[in-house]
C-alpha positions in Angstrom: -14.2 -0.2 2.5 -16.9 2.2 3.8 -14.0 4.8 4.9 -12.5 4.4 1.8 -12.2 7.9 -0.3 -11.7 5.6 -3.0 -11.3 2.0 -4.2 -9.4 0.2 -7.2 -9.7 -2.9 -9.0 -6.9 -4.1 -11.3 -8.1 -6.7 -13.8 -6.1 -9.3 -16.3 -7.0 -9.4 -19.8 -9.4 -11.9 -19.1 -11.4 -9.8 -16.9 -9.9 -11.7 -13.3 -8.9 -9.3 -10.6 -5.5 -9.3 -10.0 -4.8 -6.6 -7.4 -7.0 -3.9 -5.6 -6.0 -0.5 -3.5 -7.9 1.8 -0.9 -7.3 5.2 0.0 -8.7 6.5 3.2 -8.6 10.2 3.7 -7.8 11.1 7.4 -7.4 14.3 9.1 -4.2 15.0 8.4 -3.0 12.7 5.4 -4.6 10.4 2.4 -3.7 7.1 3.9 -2.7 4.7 1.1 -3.4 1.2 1.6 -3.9 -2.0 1.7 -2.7 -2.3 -1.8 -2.6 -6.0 -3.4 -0.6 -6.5 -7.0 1.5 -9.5 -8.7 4.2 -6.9 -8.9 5.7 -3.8 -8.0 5.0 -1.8 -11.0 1.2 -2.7 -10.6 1.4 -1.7 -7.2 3.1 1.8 -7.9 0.2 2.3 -11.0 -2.7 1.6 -8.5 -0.8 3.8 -5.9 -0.6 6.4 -8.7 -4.0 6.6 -9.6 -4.8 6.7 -5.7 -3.0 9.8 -4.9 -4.2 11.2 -8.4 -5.1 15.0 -8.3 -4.9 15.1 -4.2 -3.3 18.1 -3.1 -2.1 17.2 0.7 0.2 15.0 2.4 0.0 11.1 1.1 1.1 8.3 3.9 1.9 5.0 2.8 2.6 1.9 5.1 5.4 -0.3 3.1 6.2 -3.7 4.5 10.0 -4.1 4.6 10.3 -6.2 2.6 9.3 -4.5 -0.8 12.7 -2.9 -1.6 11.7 -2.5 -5.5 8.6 -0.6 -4.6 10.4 0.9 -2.0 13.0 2.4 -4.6 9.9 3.4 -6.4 8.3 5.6 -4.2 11.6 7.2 -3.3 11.8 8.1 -7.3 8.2 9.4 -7.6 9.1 12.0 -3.9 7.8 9.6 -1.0 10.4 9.7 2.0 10.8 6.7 4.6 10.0 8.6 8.0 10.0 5.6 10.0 10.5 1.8 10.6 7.9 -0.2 13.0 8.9 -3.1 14.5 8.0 -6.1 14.2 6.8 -8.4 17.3 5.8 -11.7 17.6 4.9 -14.3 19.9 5.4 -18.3 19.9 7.0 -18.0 16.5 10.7 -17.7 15.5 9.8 -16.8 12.0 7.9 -14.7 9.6 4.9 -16.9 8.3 5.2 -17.4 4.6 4.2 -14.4 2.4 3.2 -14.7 -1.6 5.0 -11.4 -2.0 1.6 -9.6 -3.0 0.7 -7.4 0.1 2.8 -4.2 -1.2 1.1 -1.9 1.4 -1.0 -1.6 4.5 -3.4 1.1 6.3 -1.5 0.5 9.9 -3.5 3.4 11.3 -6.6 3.2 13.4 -9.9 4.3 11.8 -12.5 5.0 14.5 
């Protein structure tokens, strides 16, 4: 959170925080990420008020297994460069996941 250029908080009609989003500006892109949301369409509004007003390149690290967001970001002009693998060890499966983790910052920040 100290790197982050900026920091979101989504909130529920009661006031509870139901989802959050950093942006980290790097060198060469705004890095997008880890954003948290009950759904896709949360997660595309906090990436949208993220890359608000920024000028440069935008990077955004999308599990796999987000195809709805996925389609998402496709509409609003993101292109899918690249697919990292996967690797684990003493495991055959994925652990469970609740489906909320819509993005991470998979980049190194010194």
């Amino acid at each position: 959170m100290d790197q982050s250029k900026q920091c979101l908080v989504v909130r529920d009609q009661k006031g509870k925080i139901i989802g959050f989003g950093l942006s980290i500006l790097g060198p060469i892109n705004l890095i997008l990420g880890p954003i948290v949301a009950p759904d896709s369409q949360t997660a595309a509004l906090i990436i949208n008020m993220l890359a608000l007003n920024h000028q440069g390149k935008l990077r955004i690290d999308v599990p796999s297994s987000n195809n709805e967001l996925m389609l998402l970001l496709d509409k609003n002009g993101f292109e899918k460069v690249s697919e990292p693998p996967i690797m684990m060890k003493n495991s055959v499966n994925m652990p469970f996941r609740n489906k909320e983790l819509f993005a991470i910052a998979a980049q190194v920040f010194a």
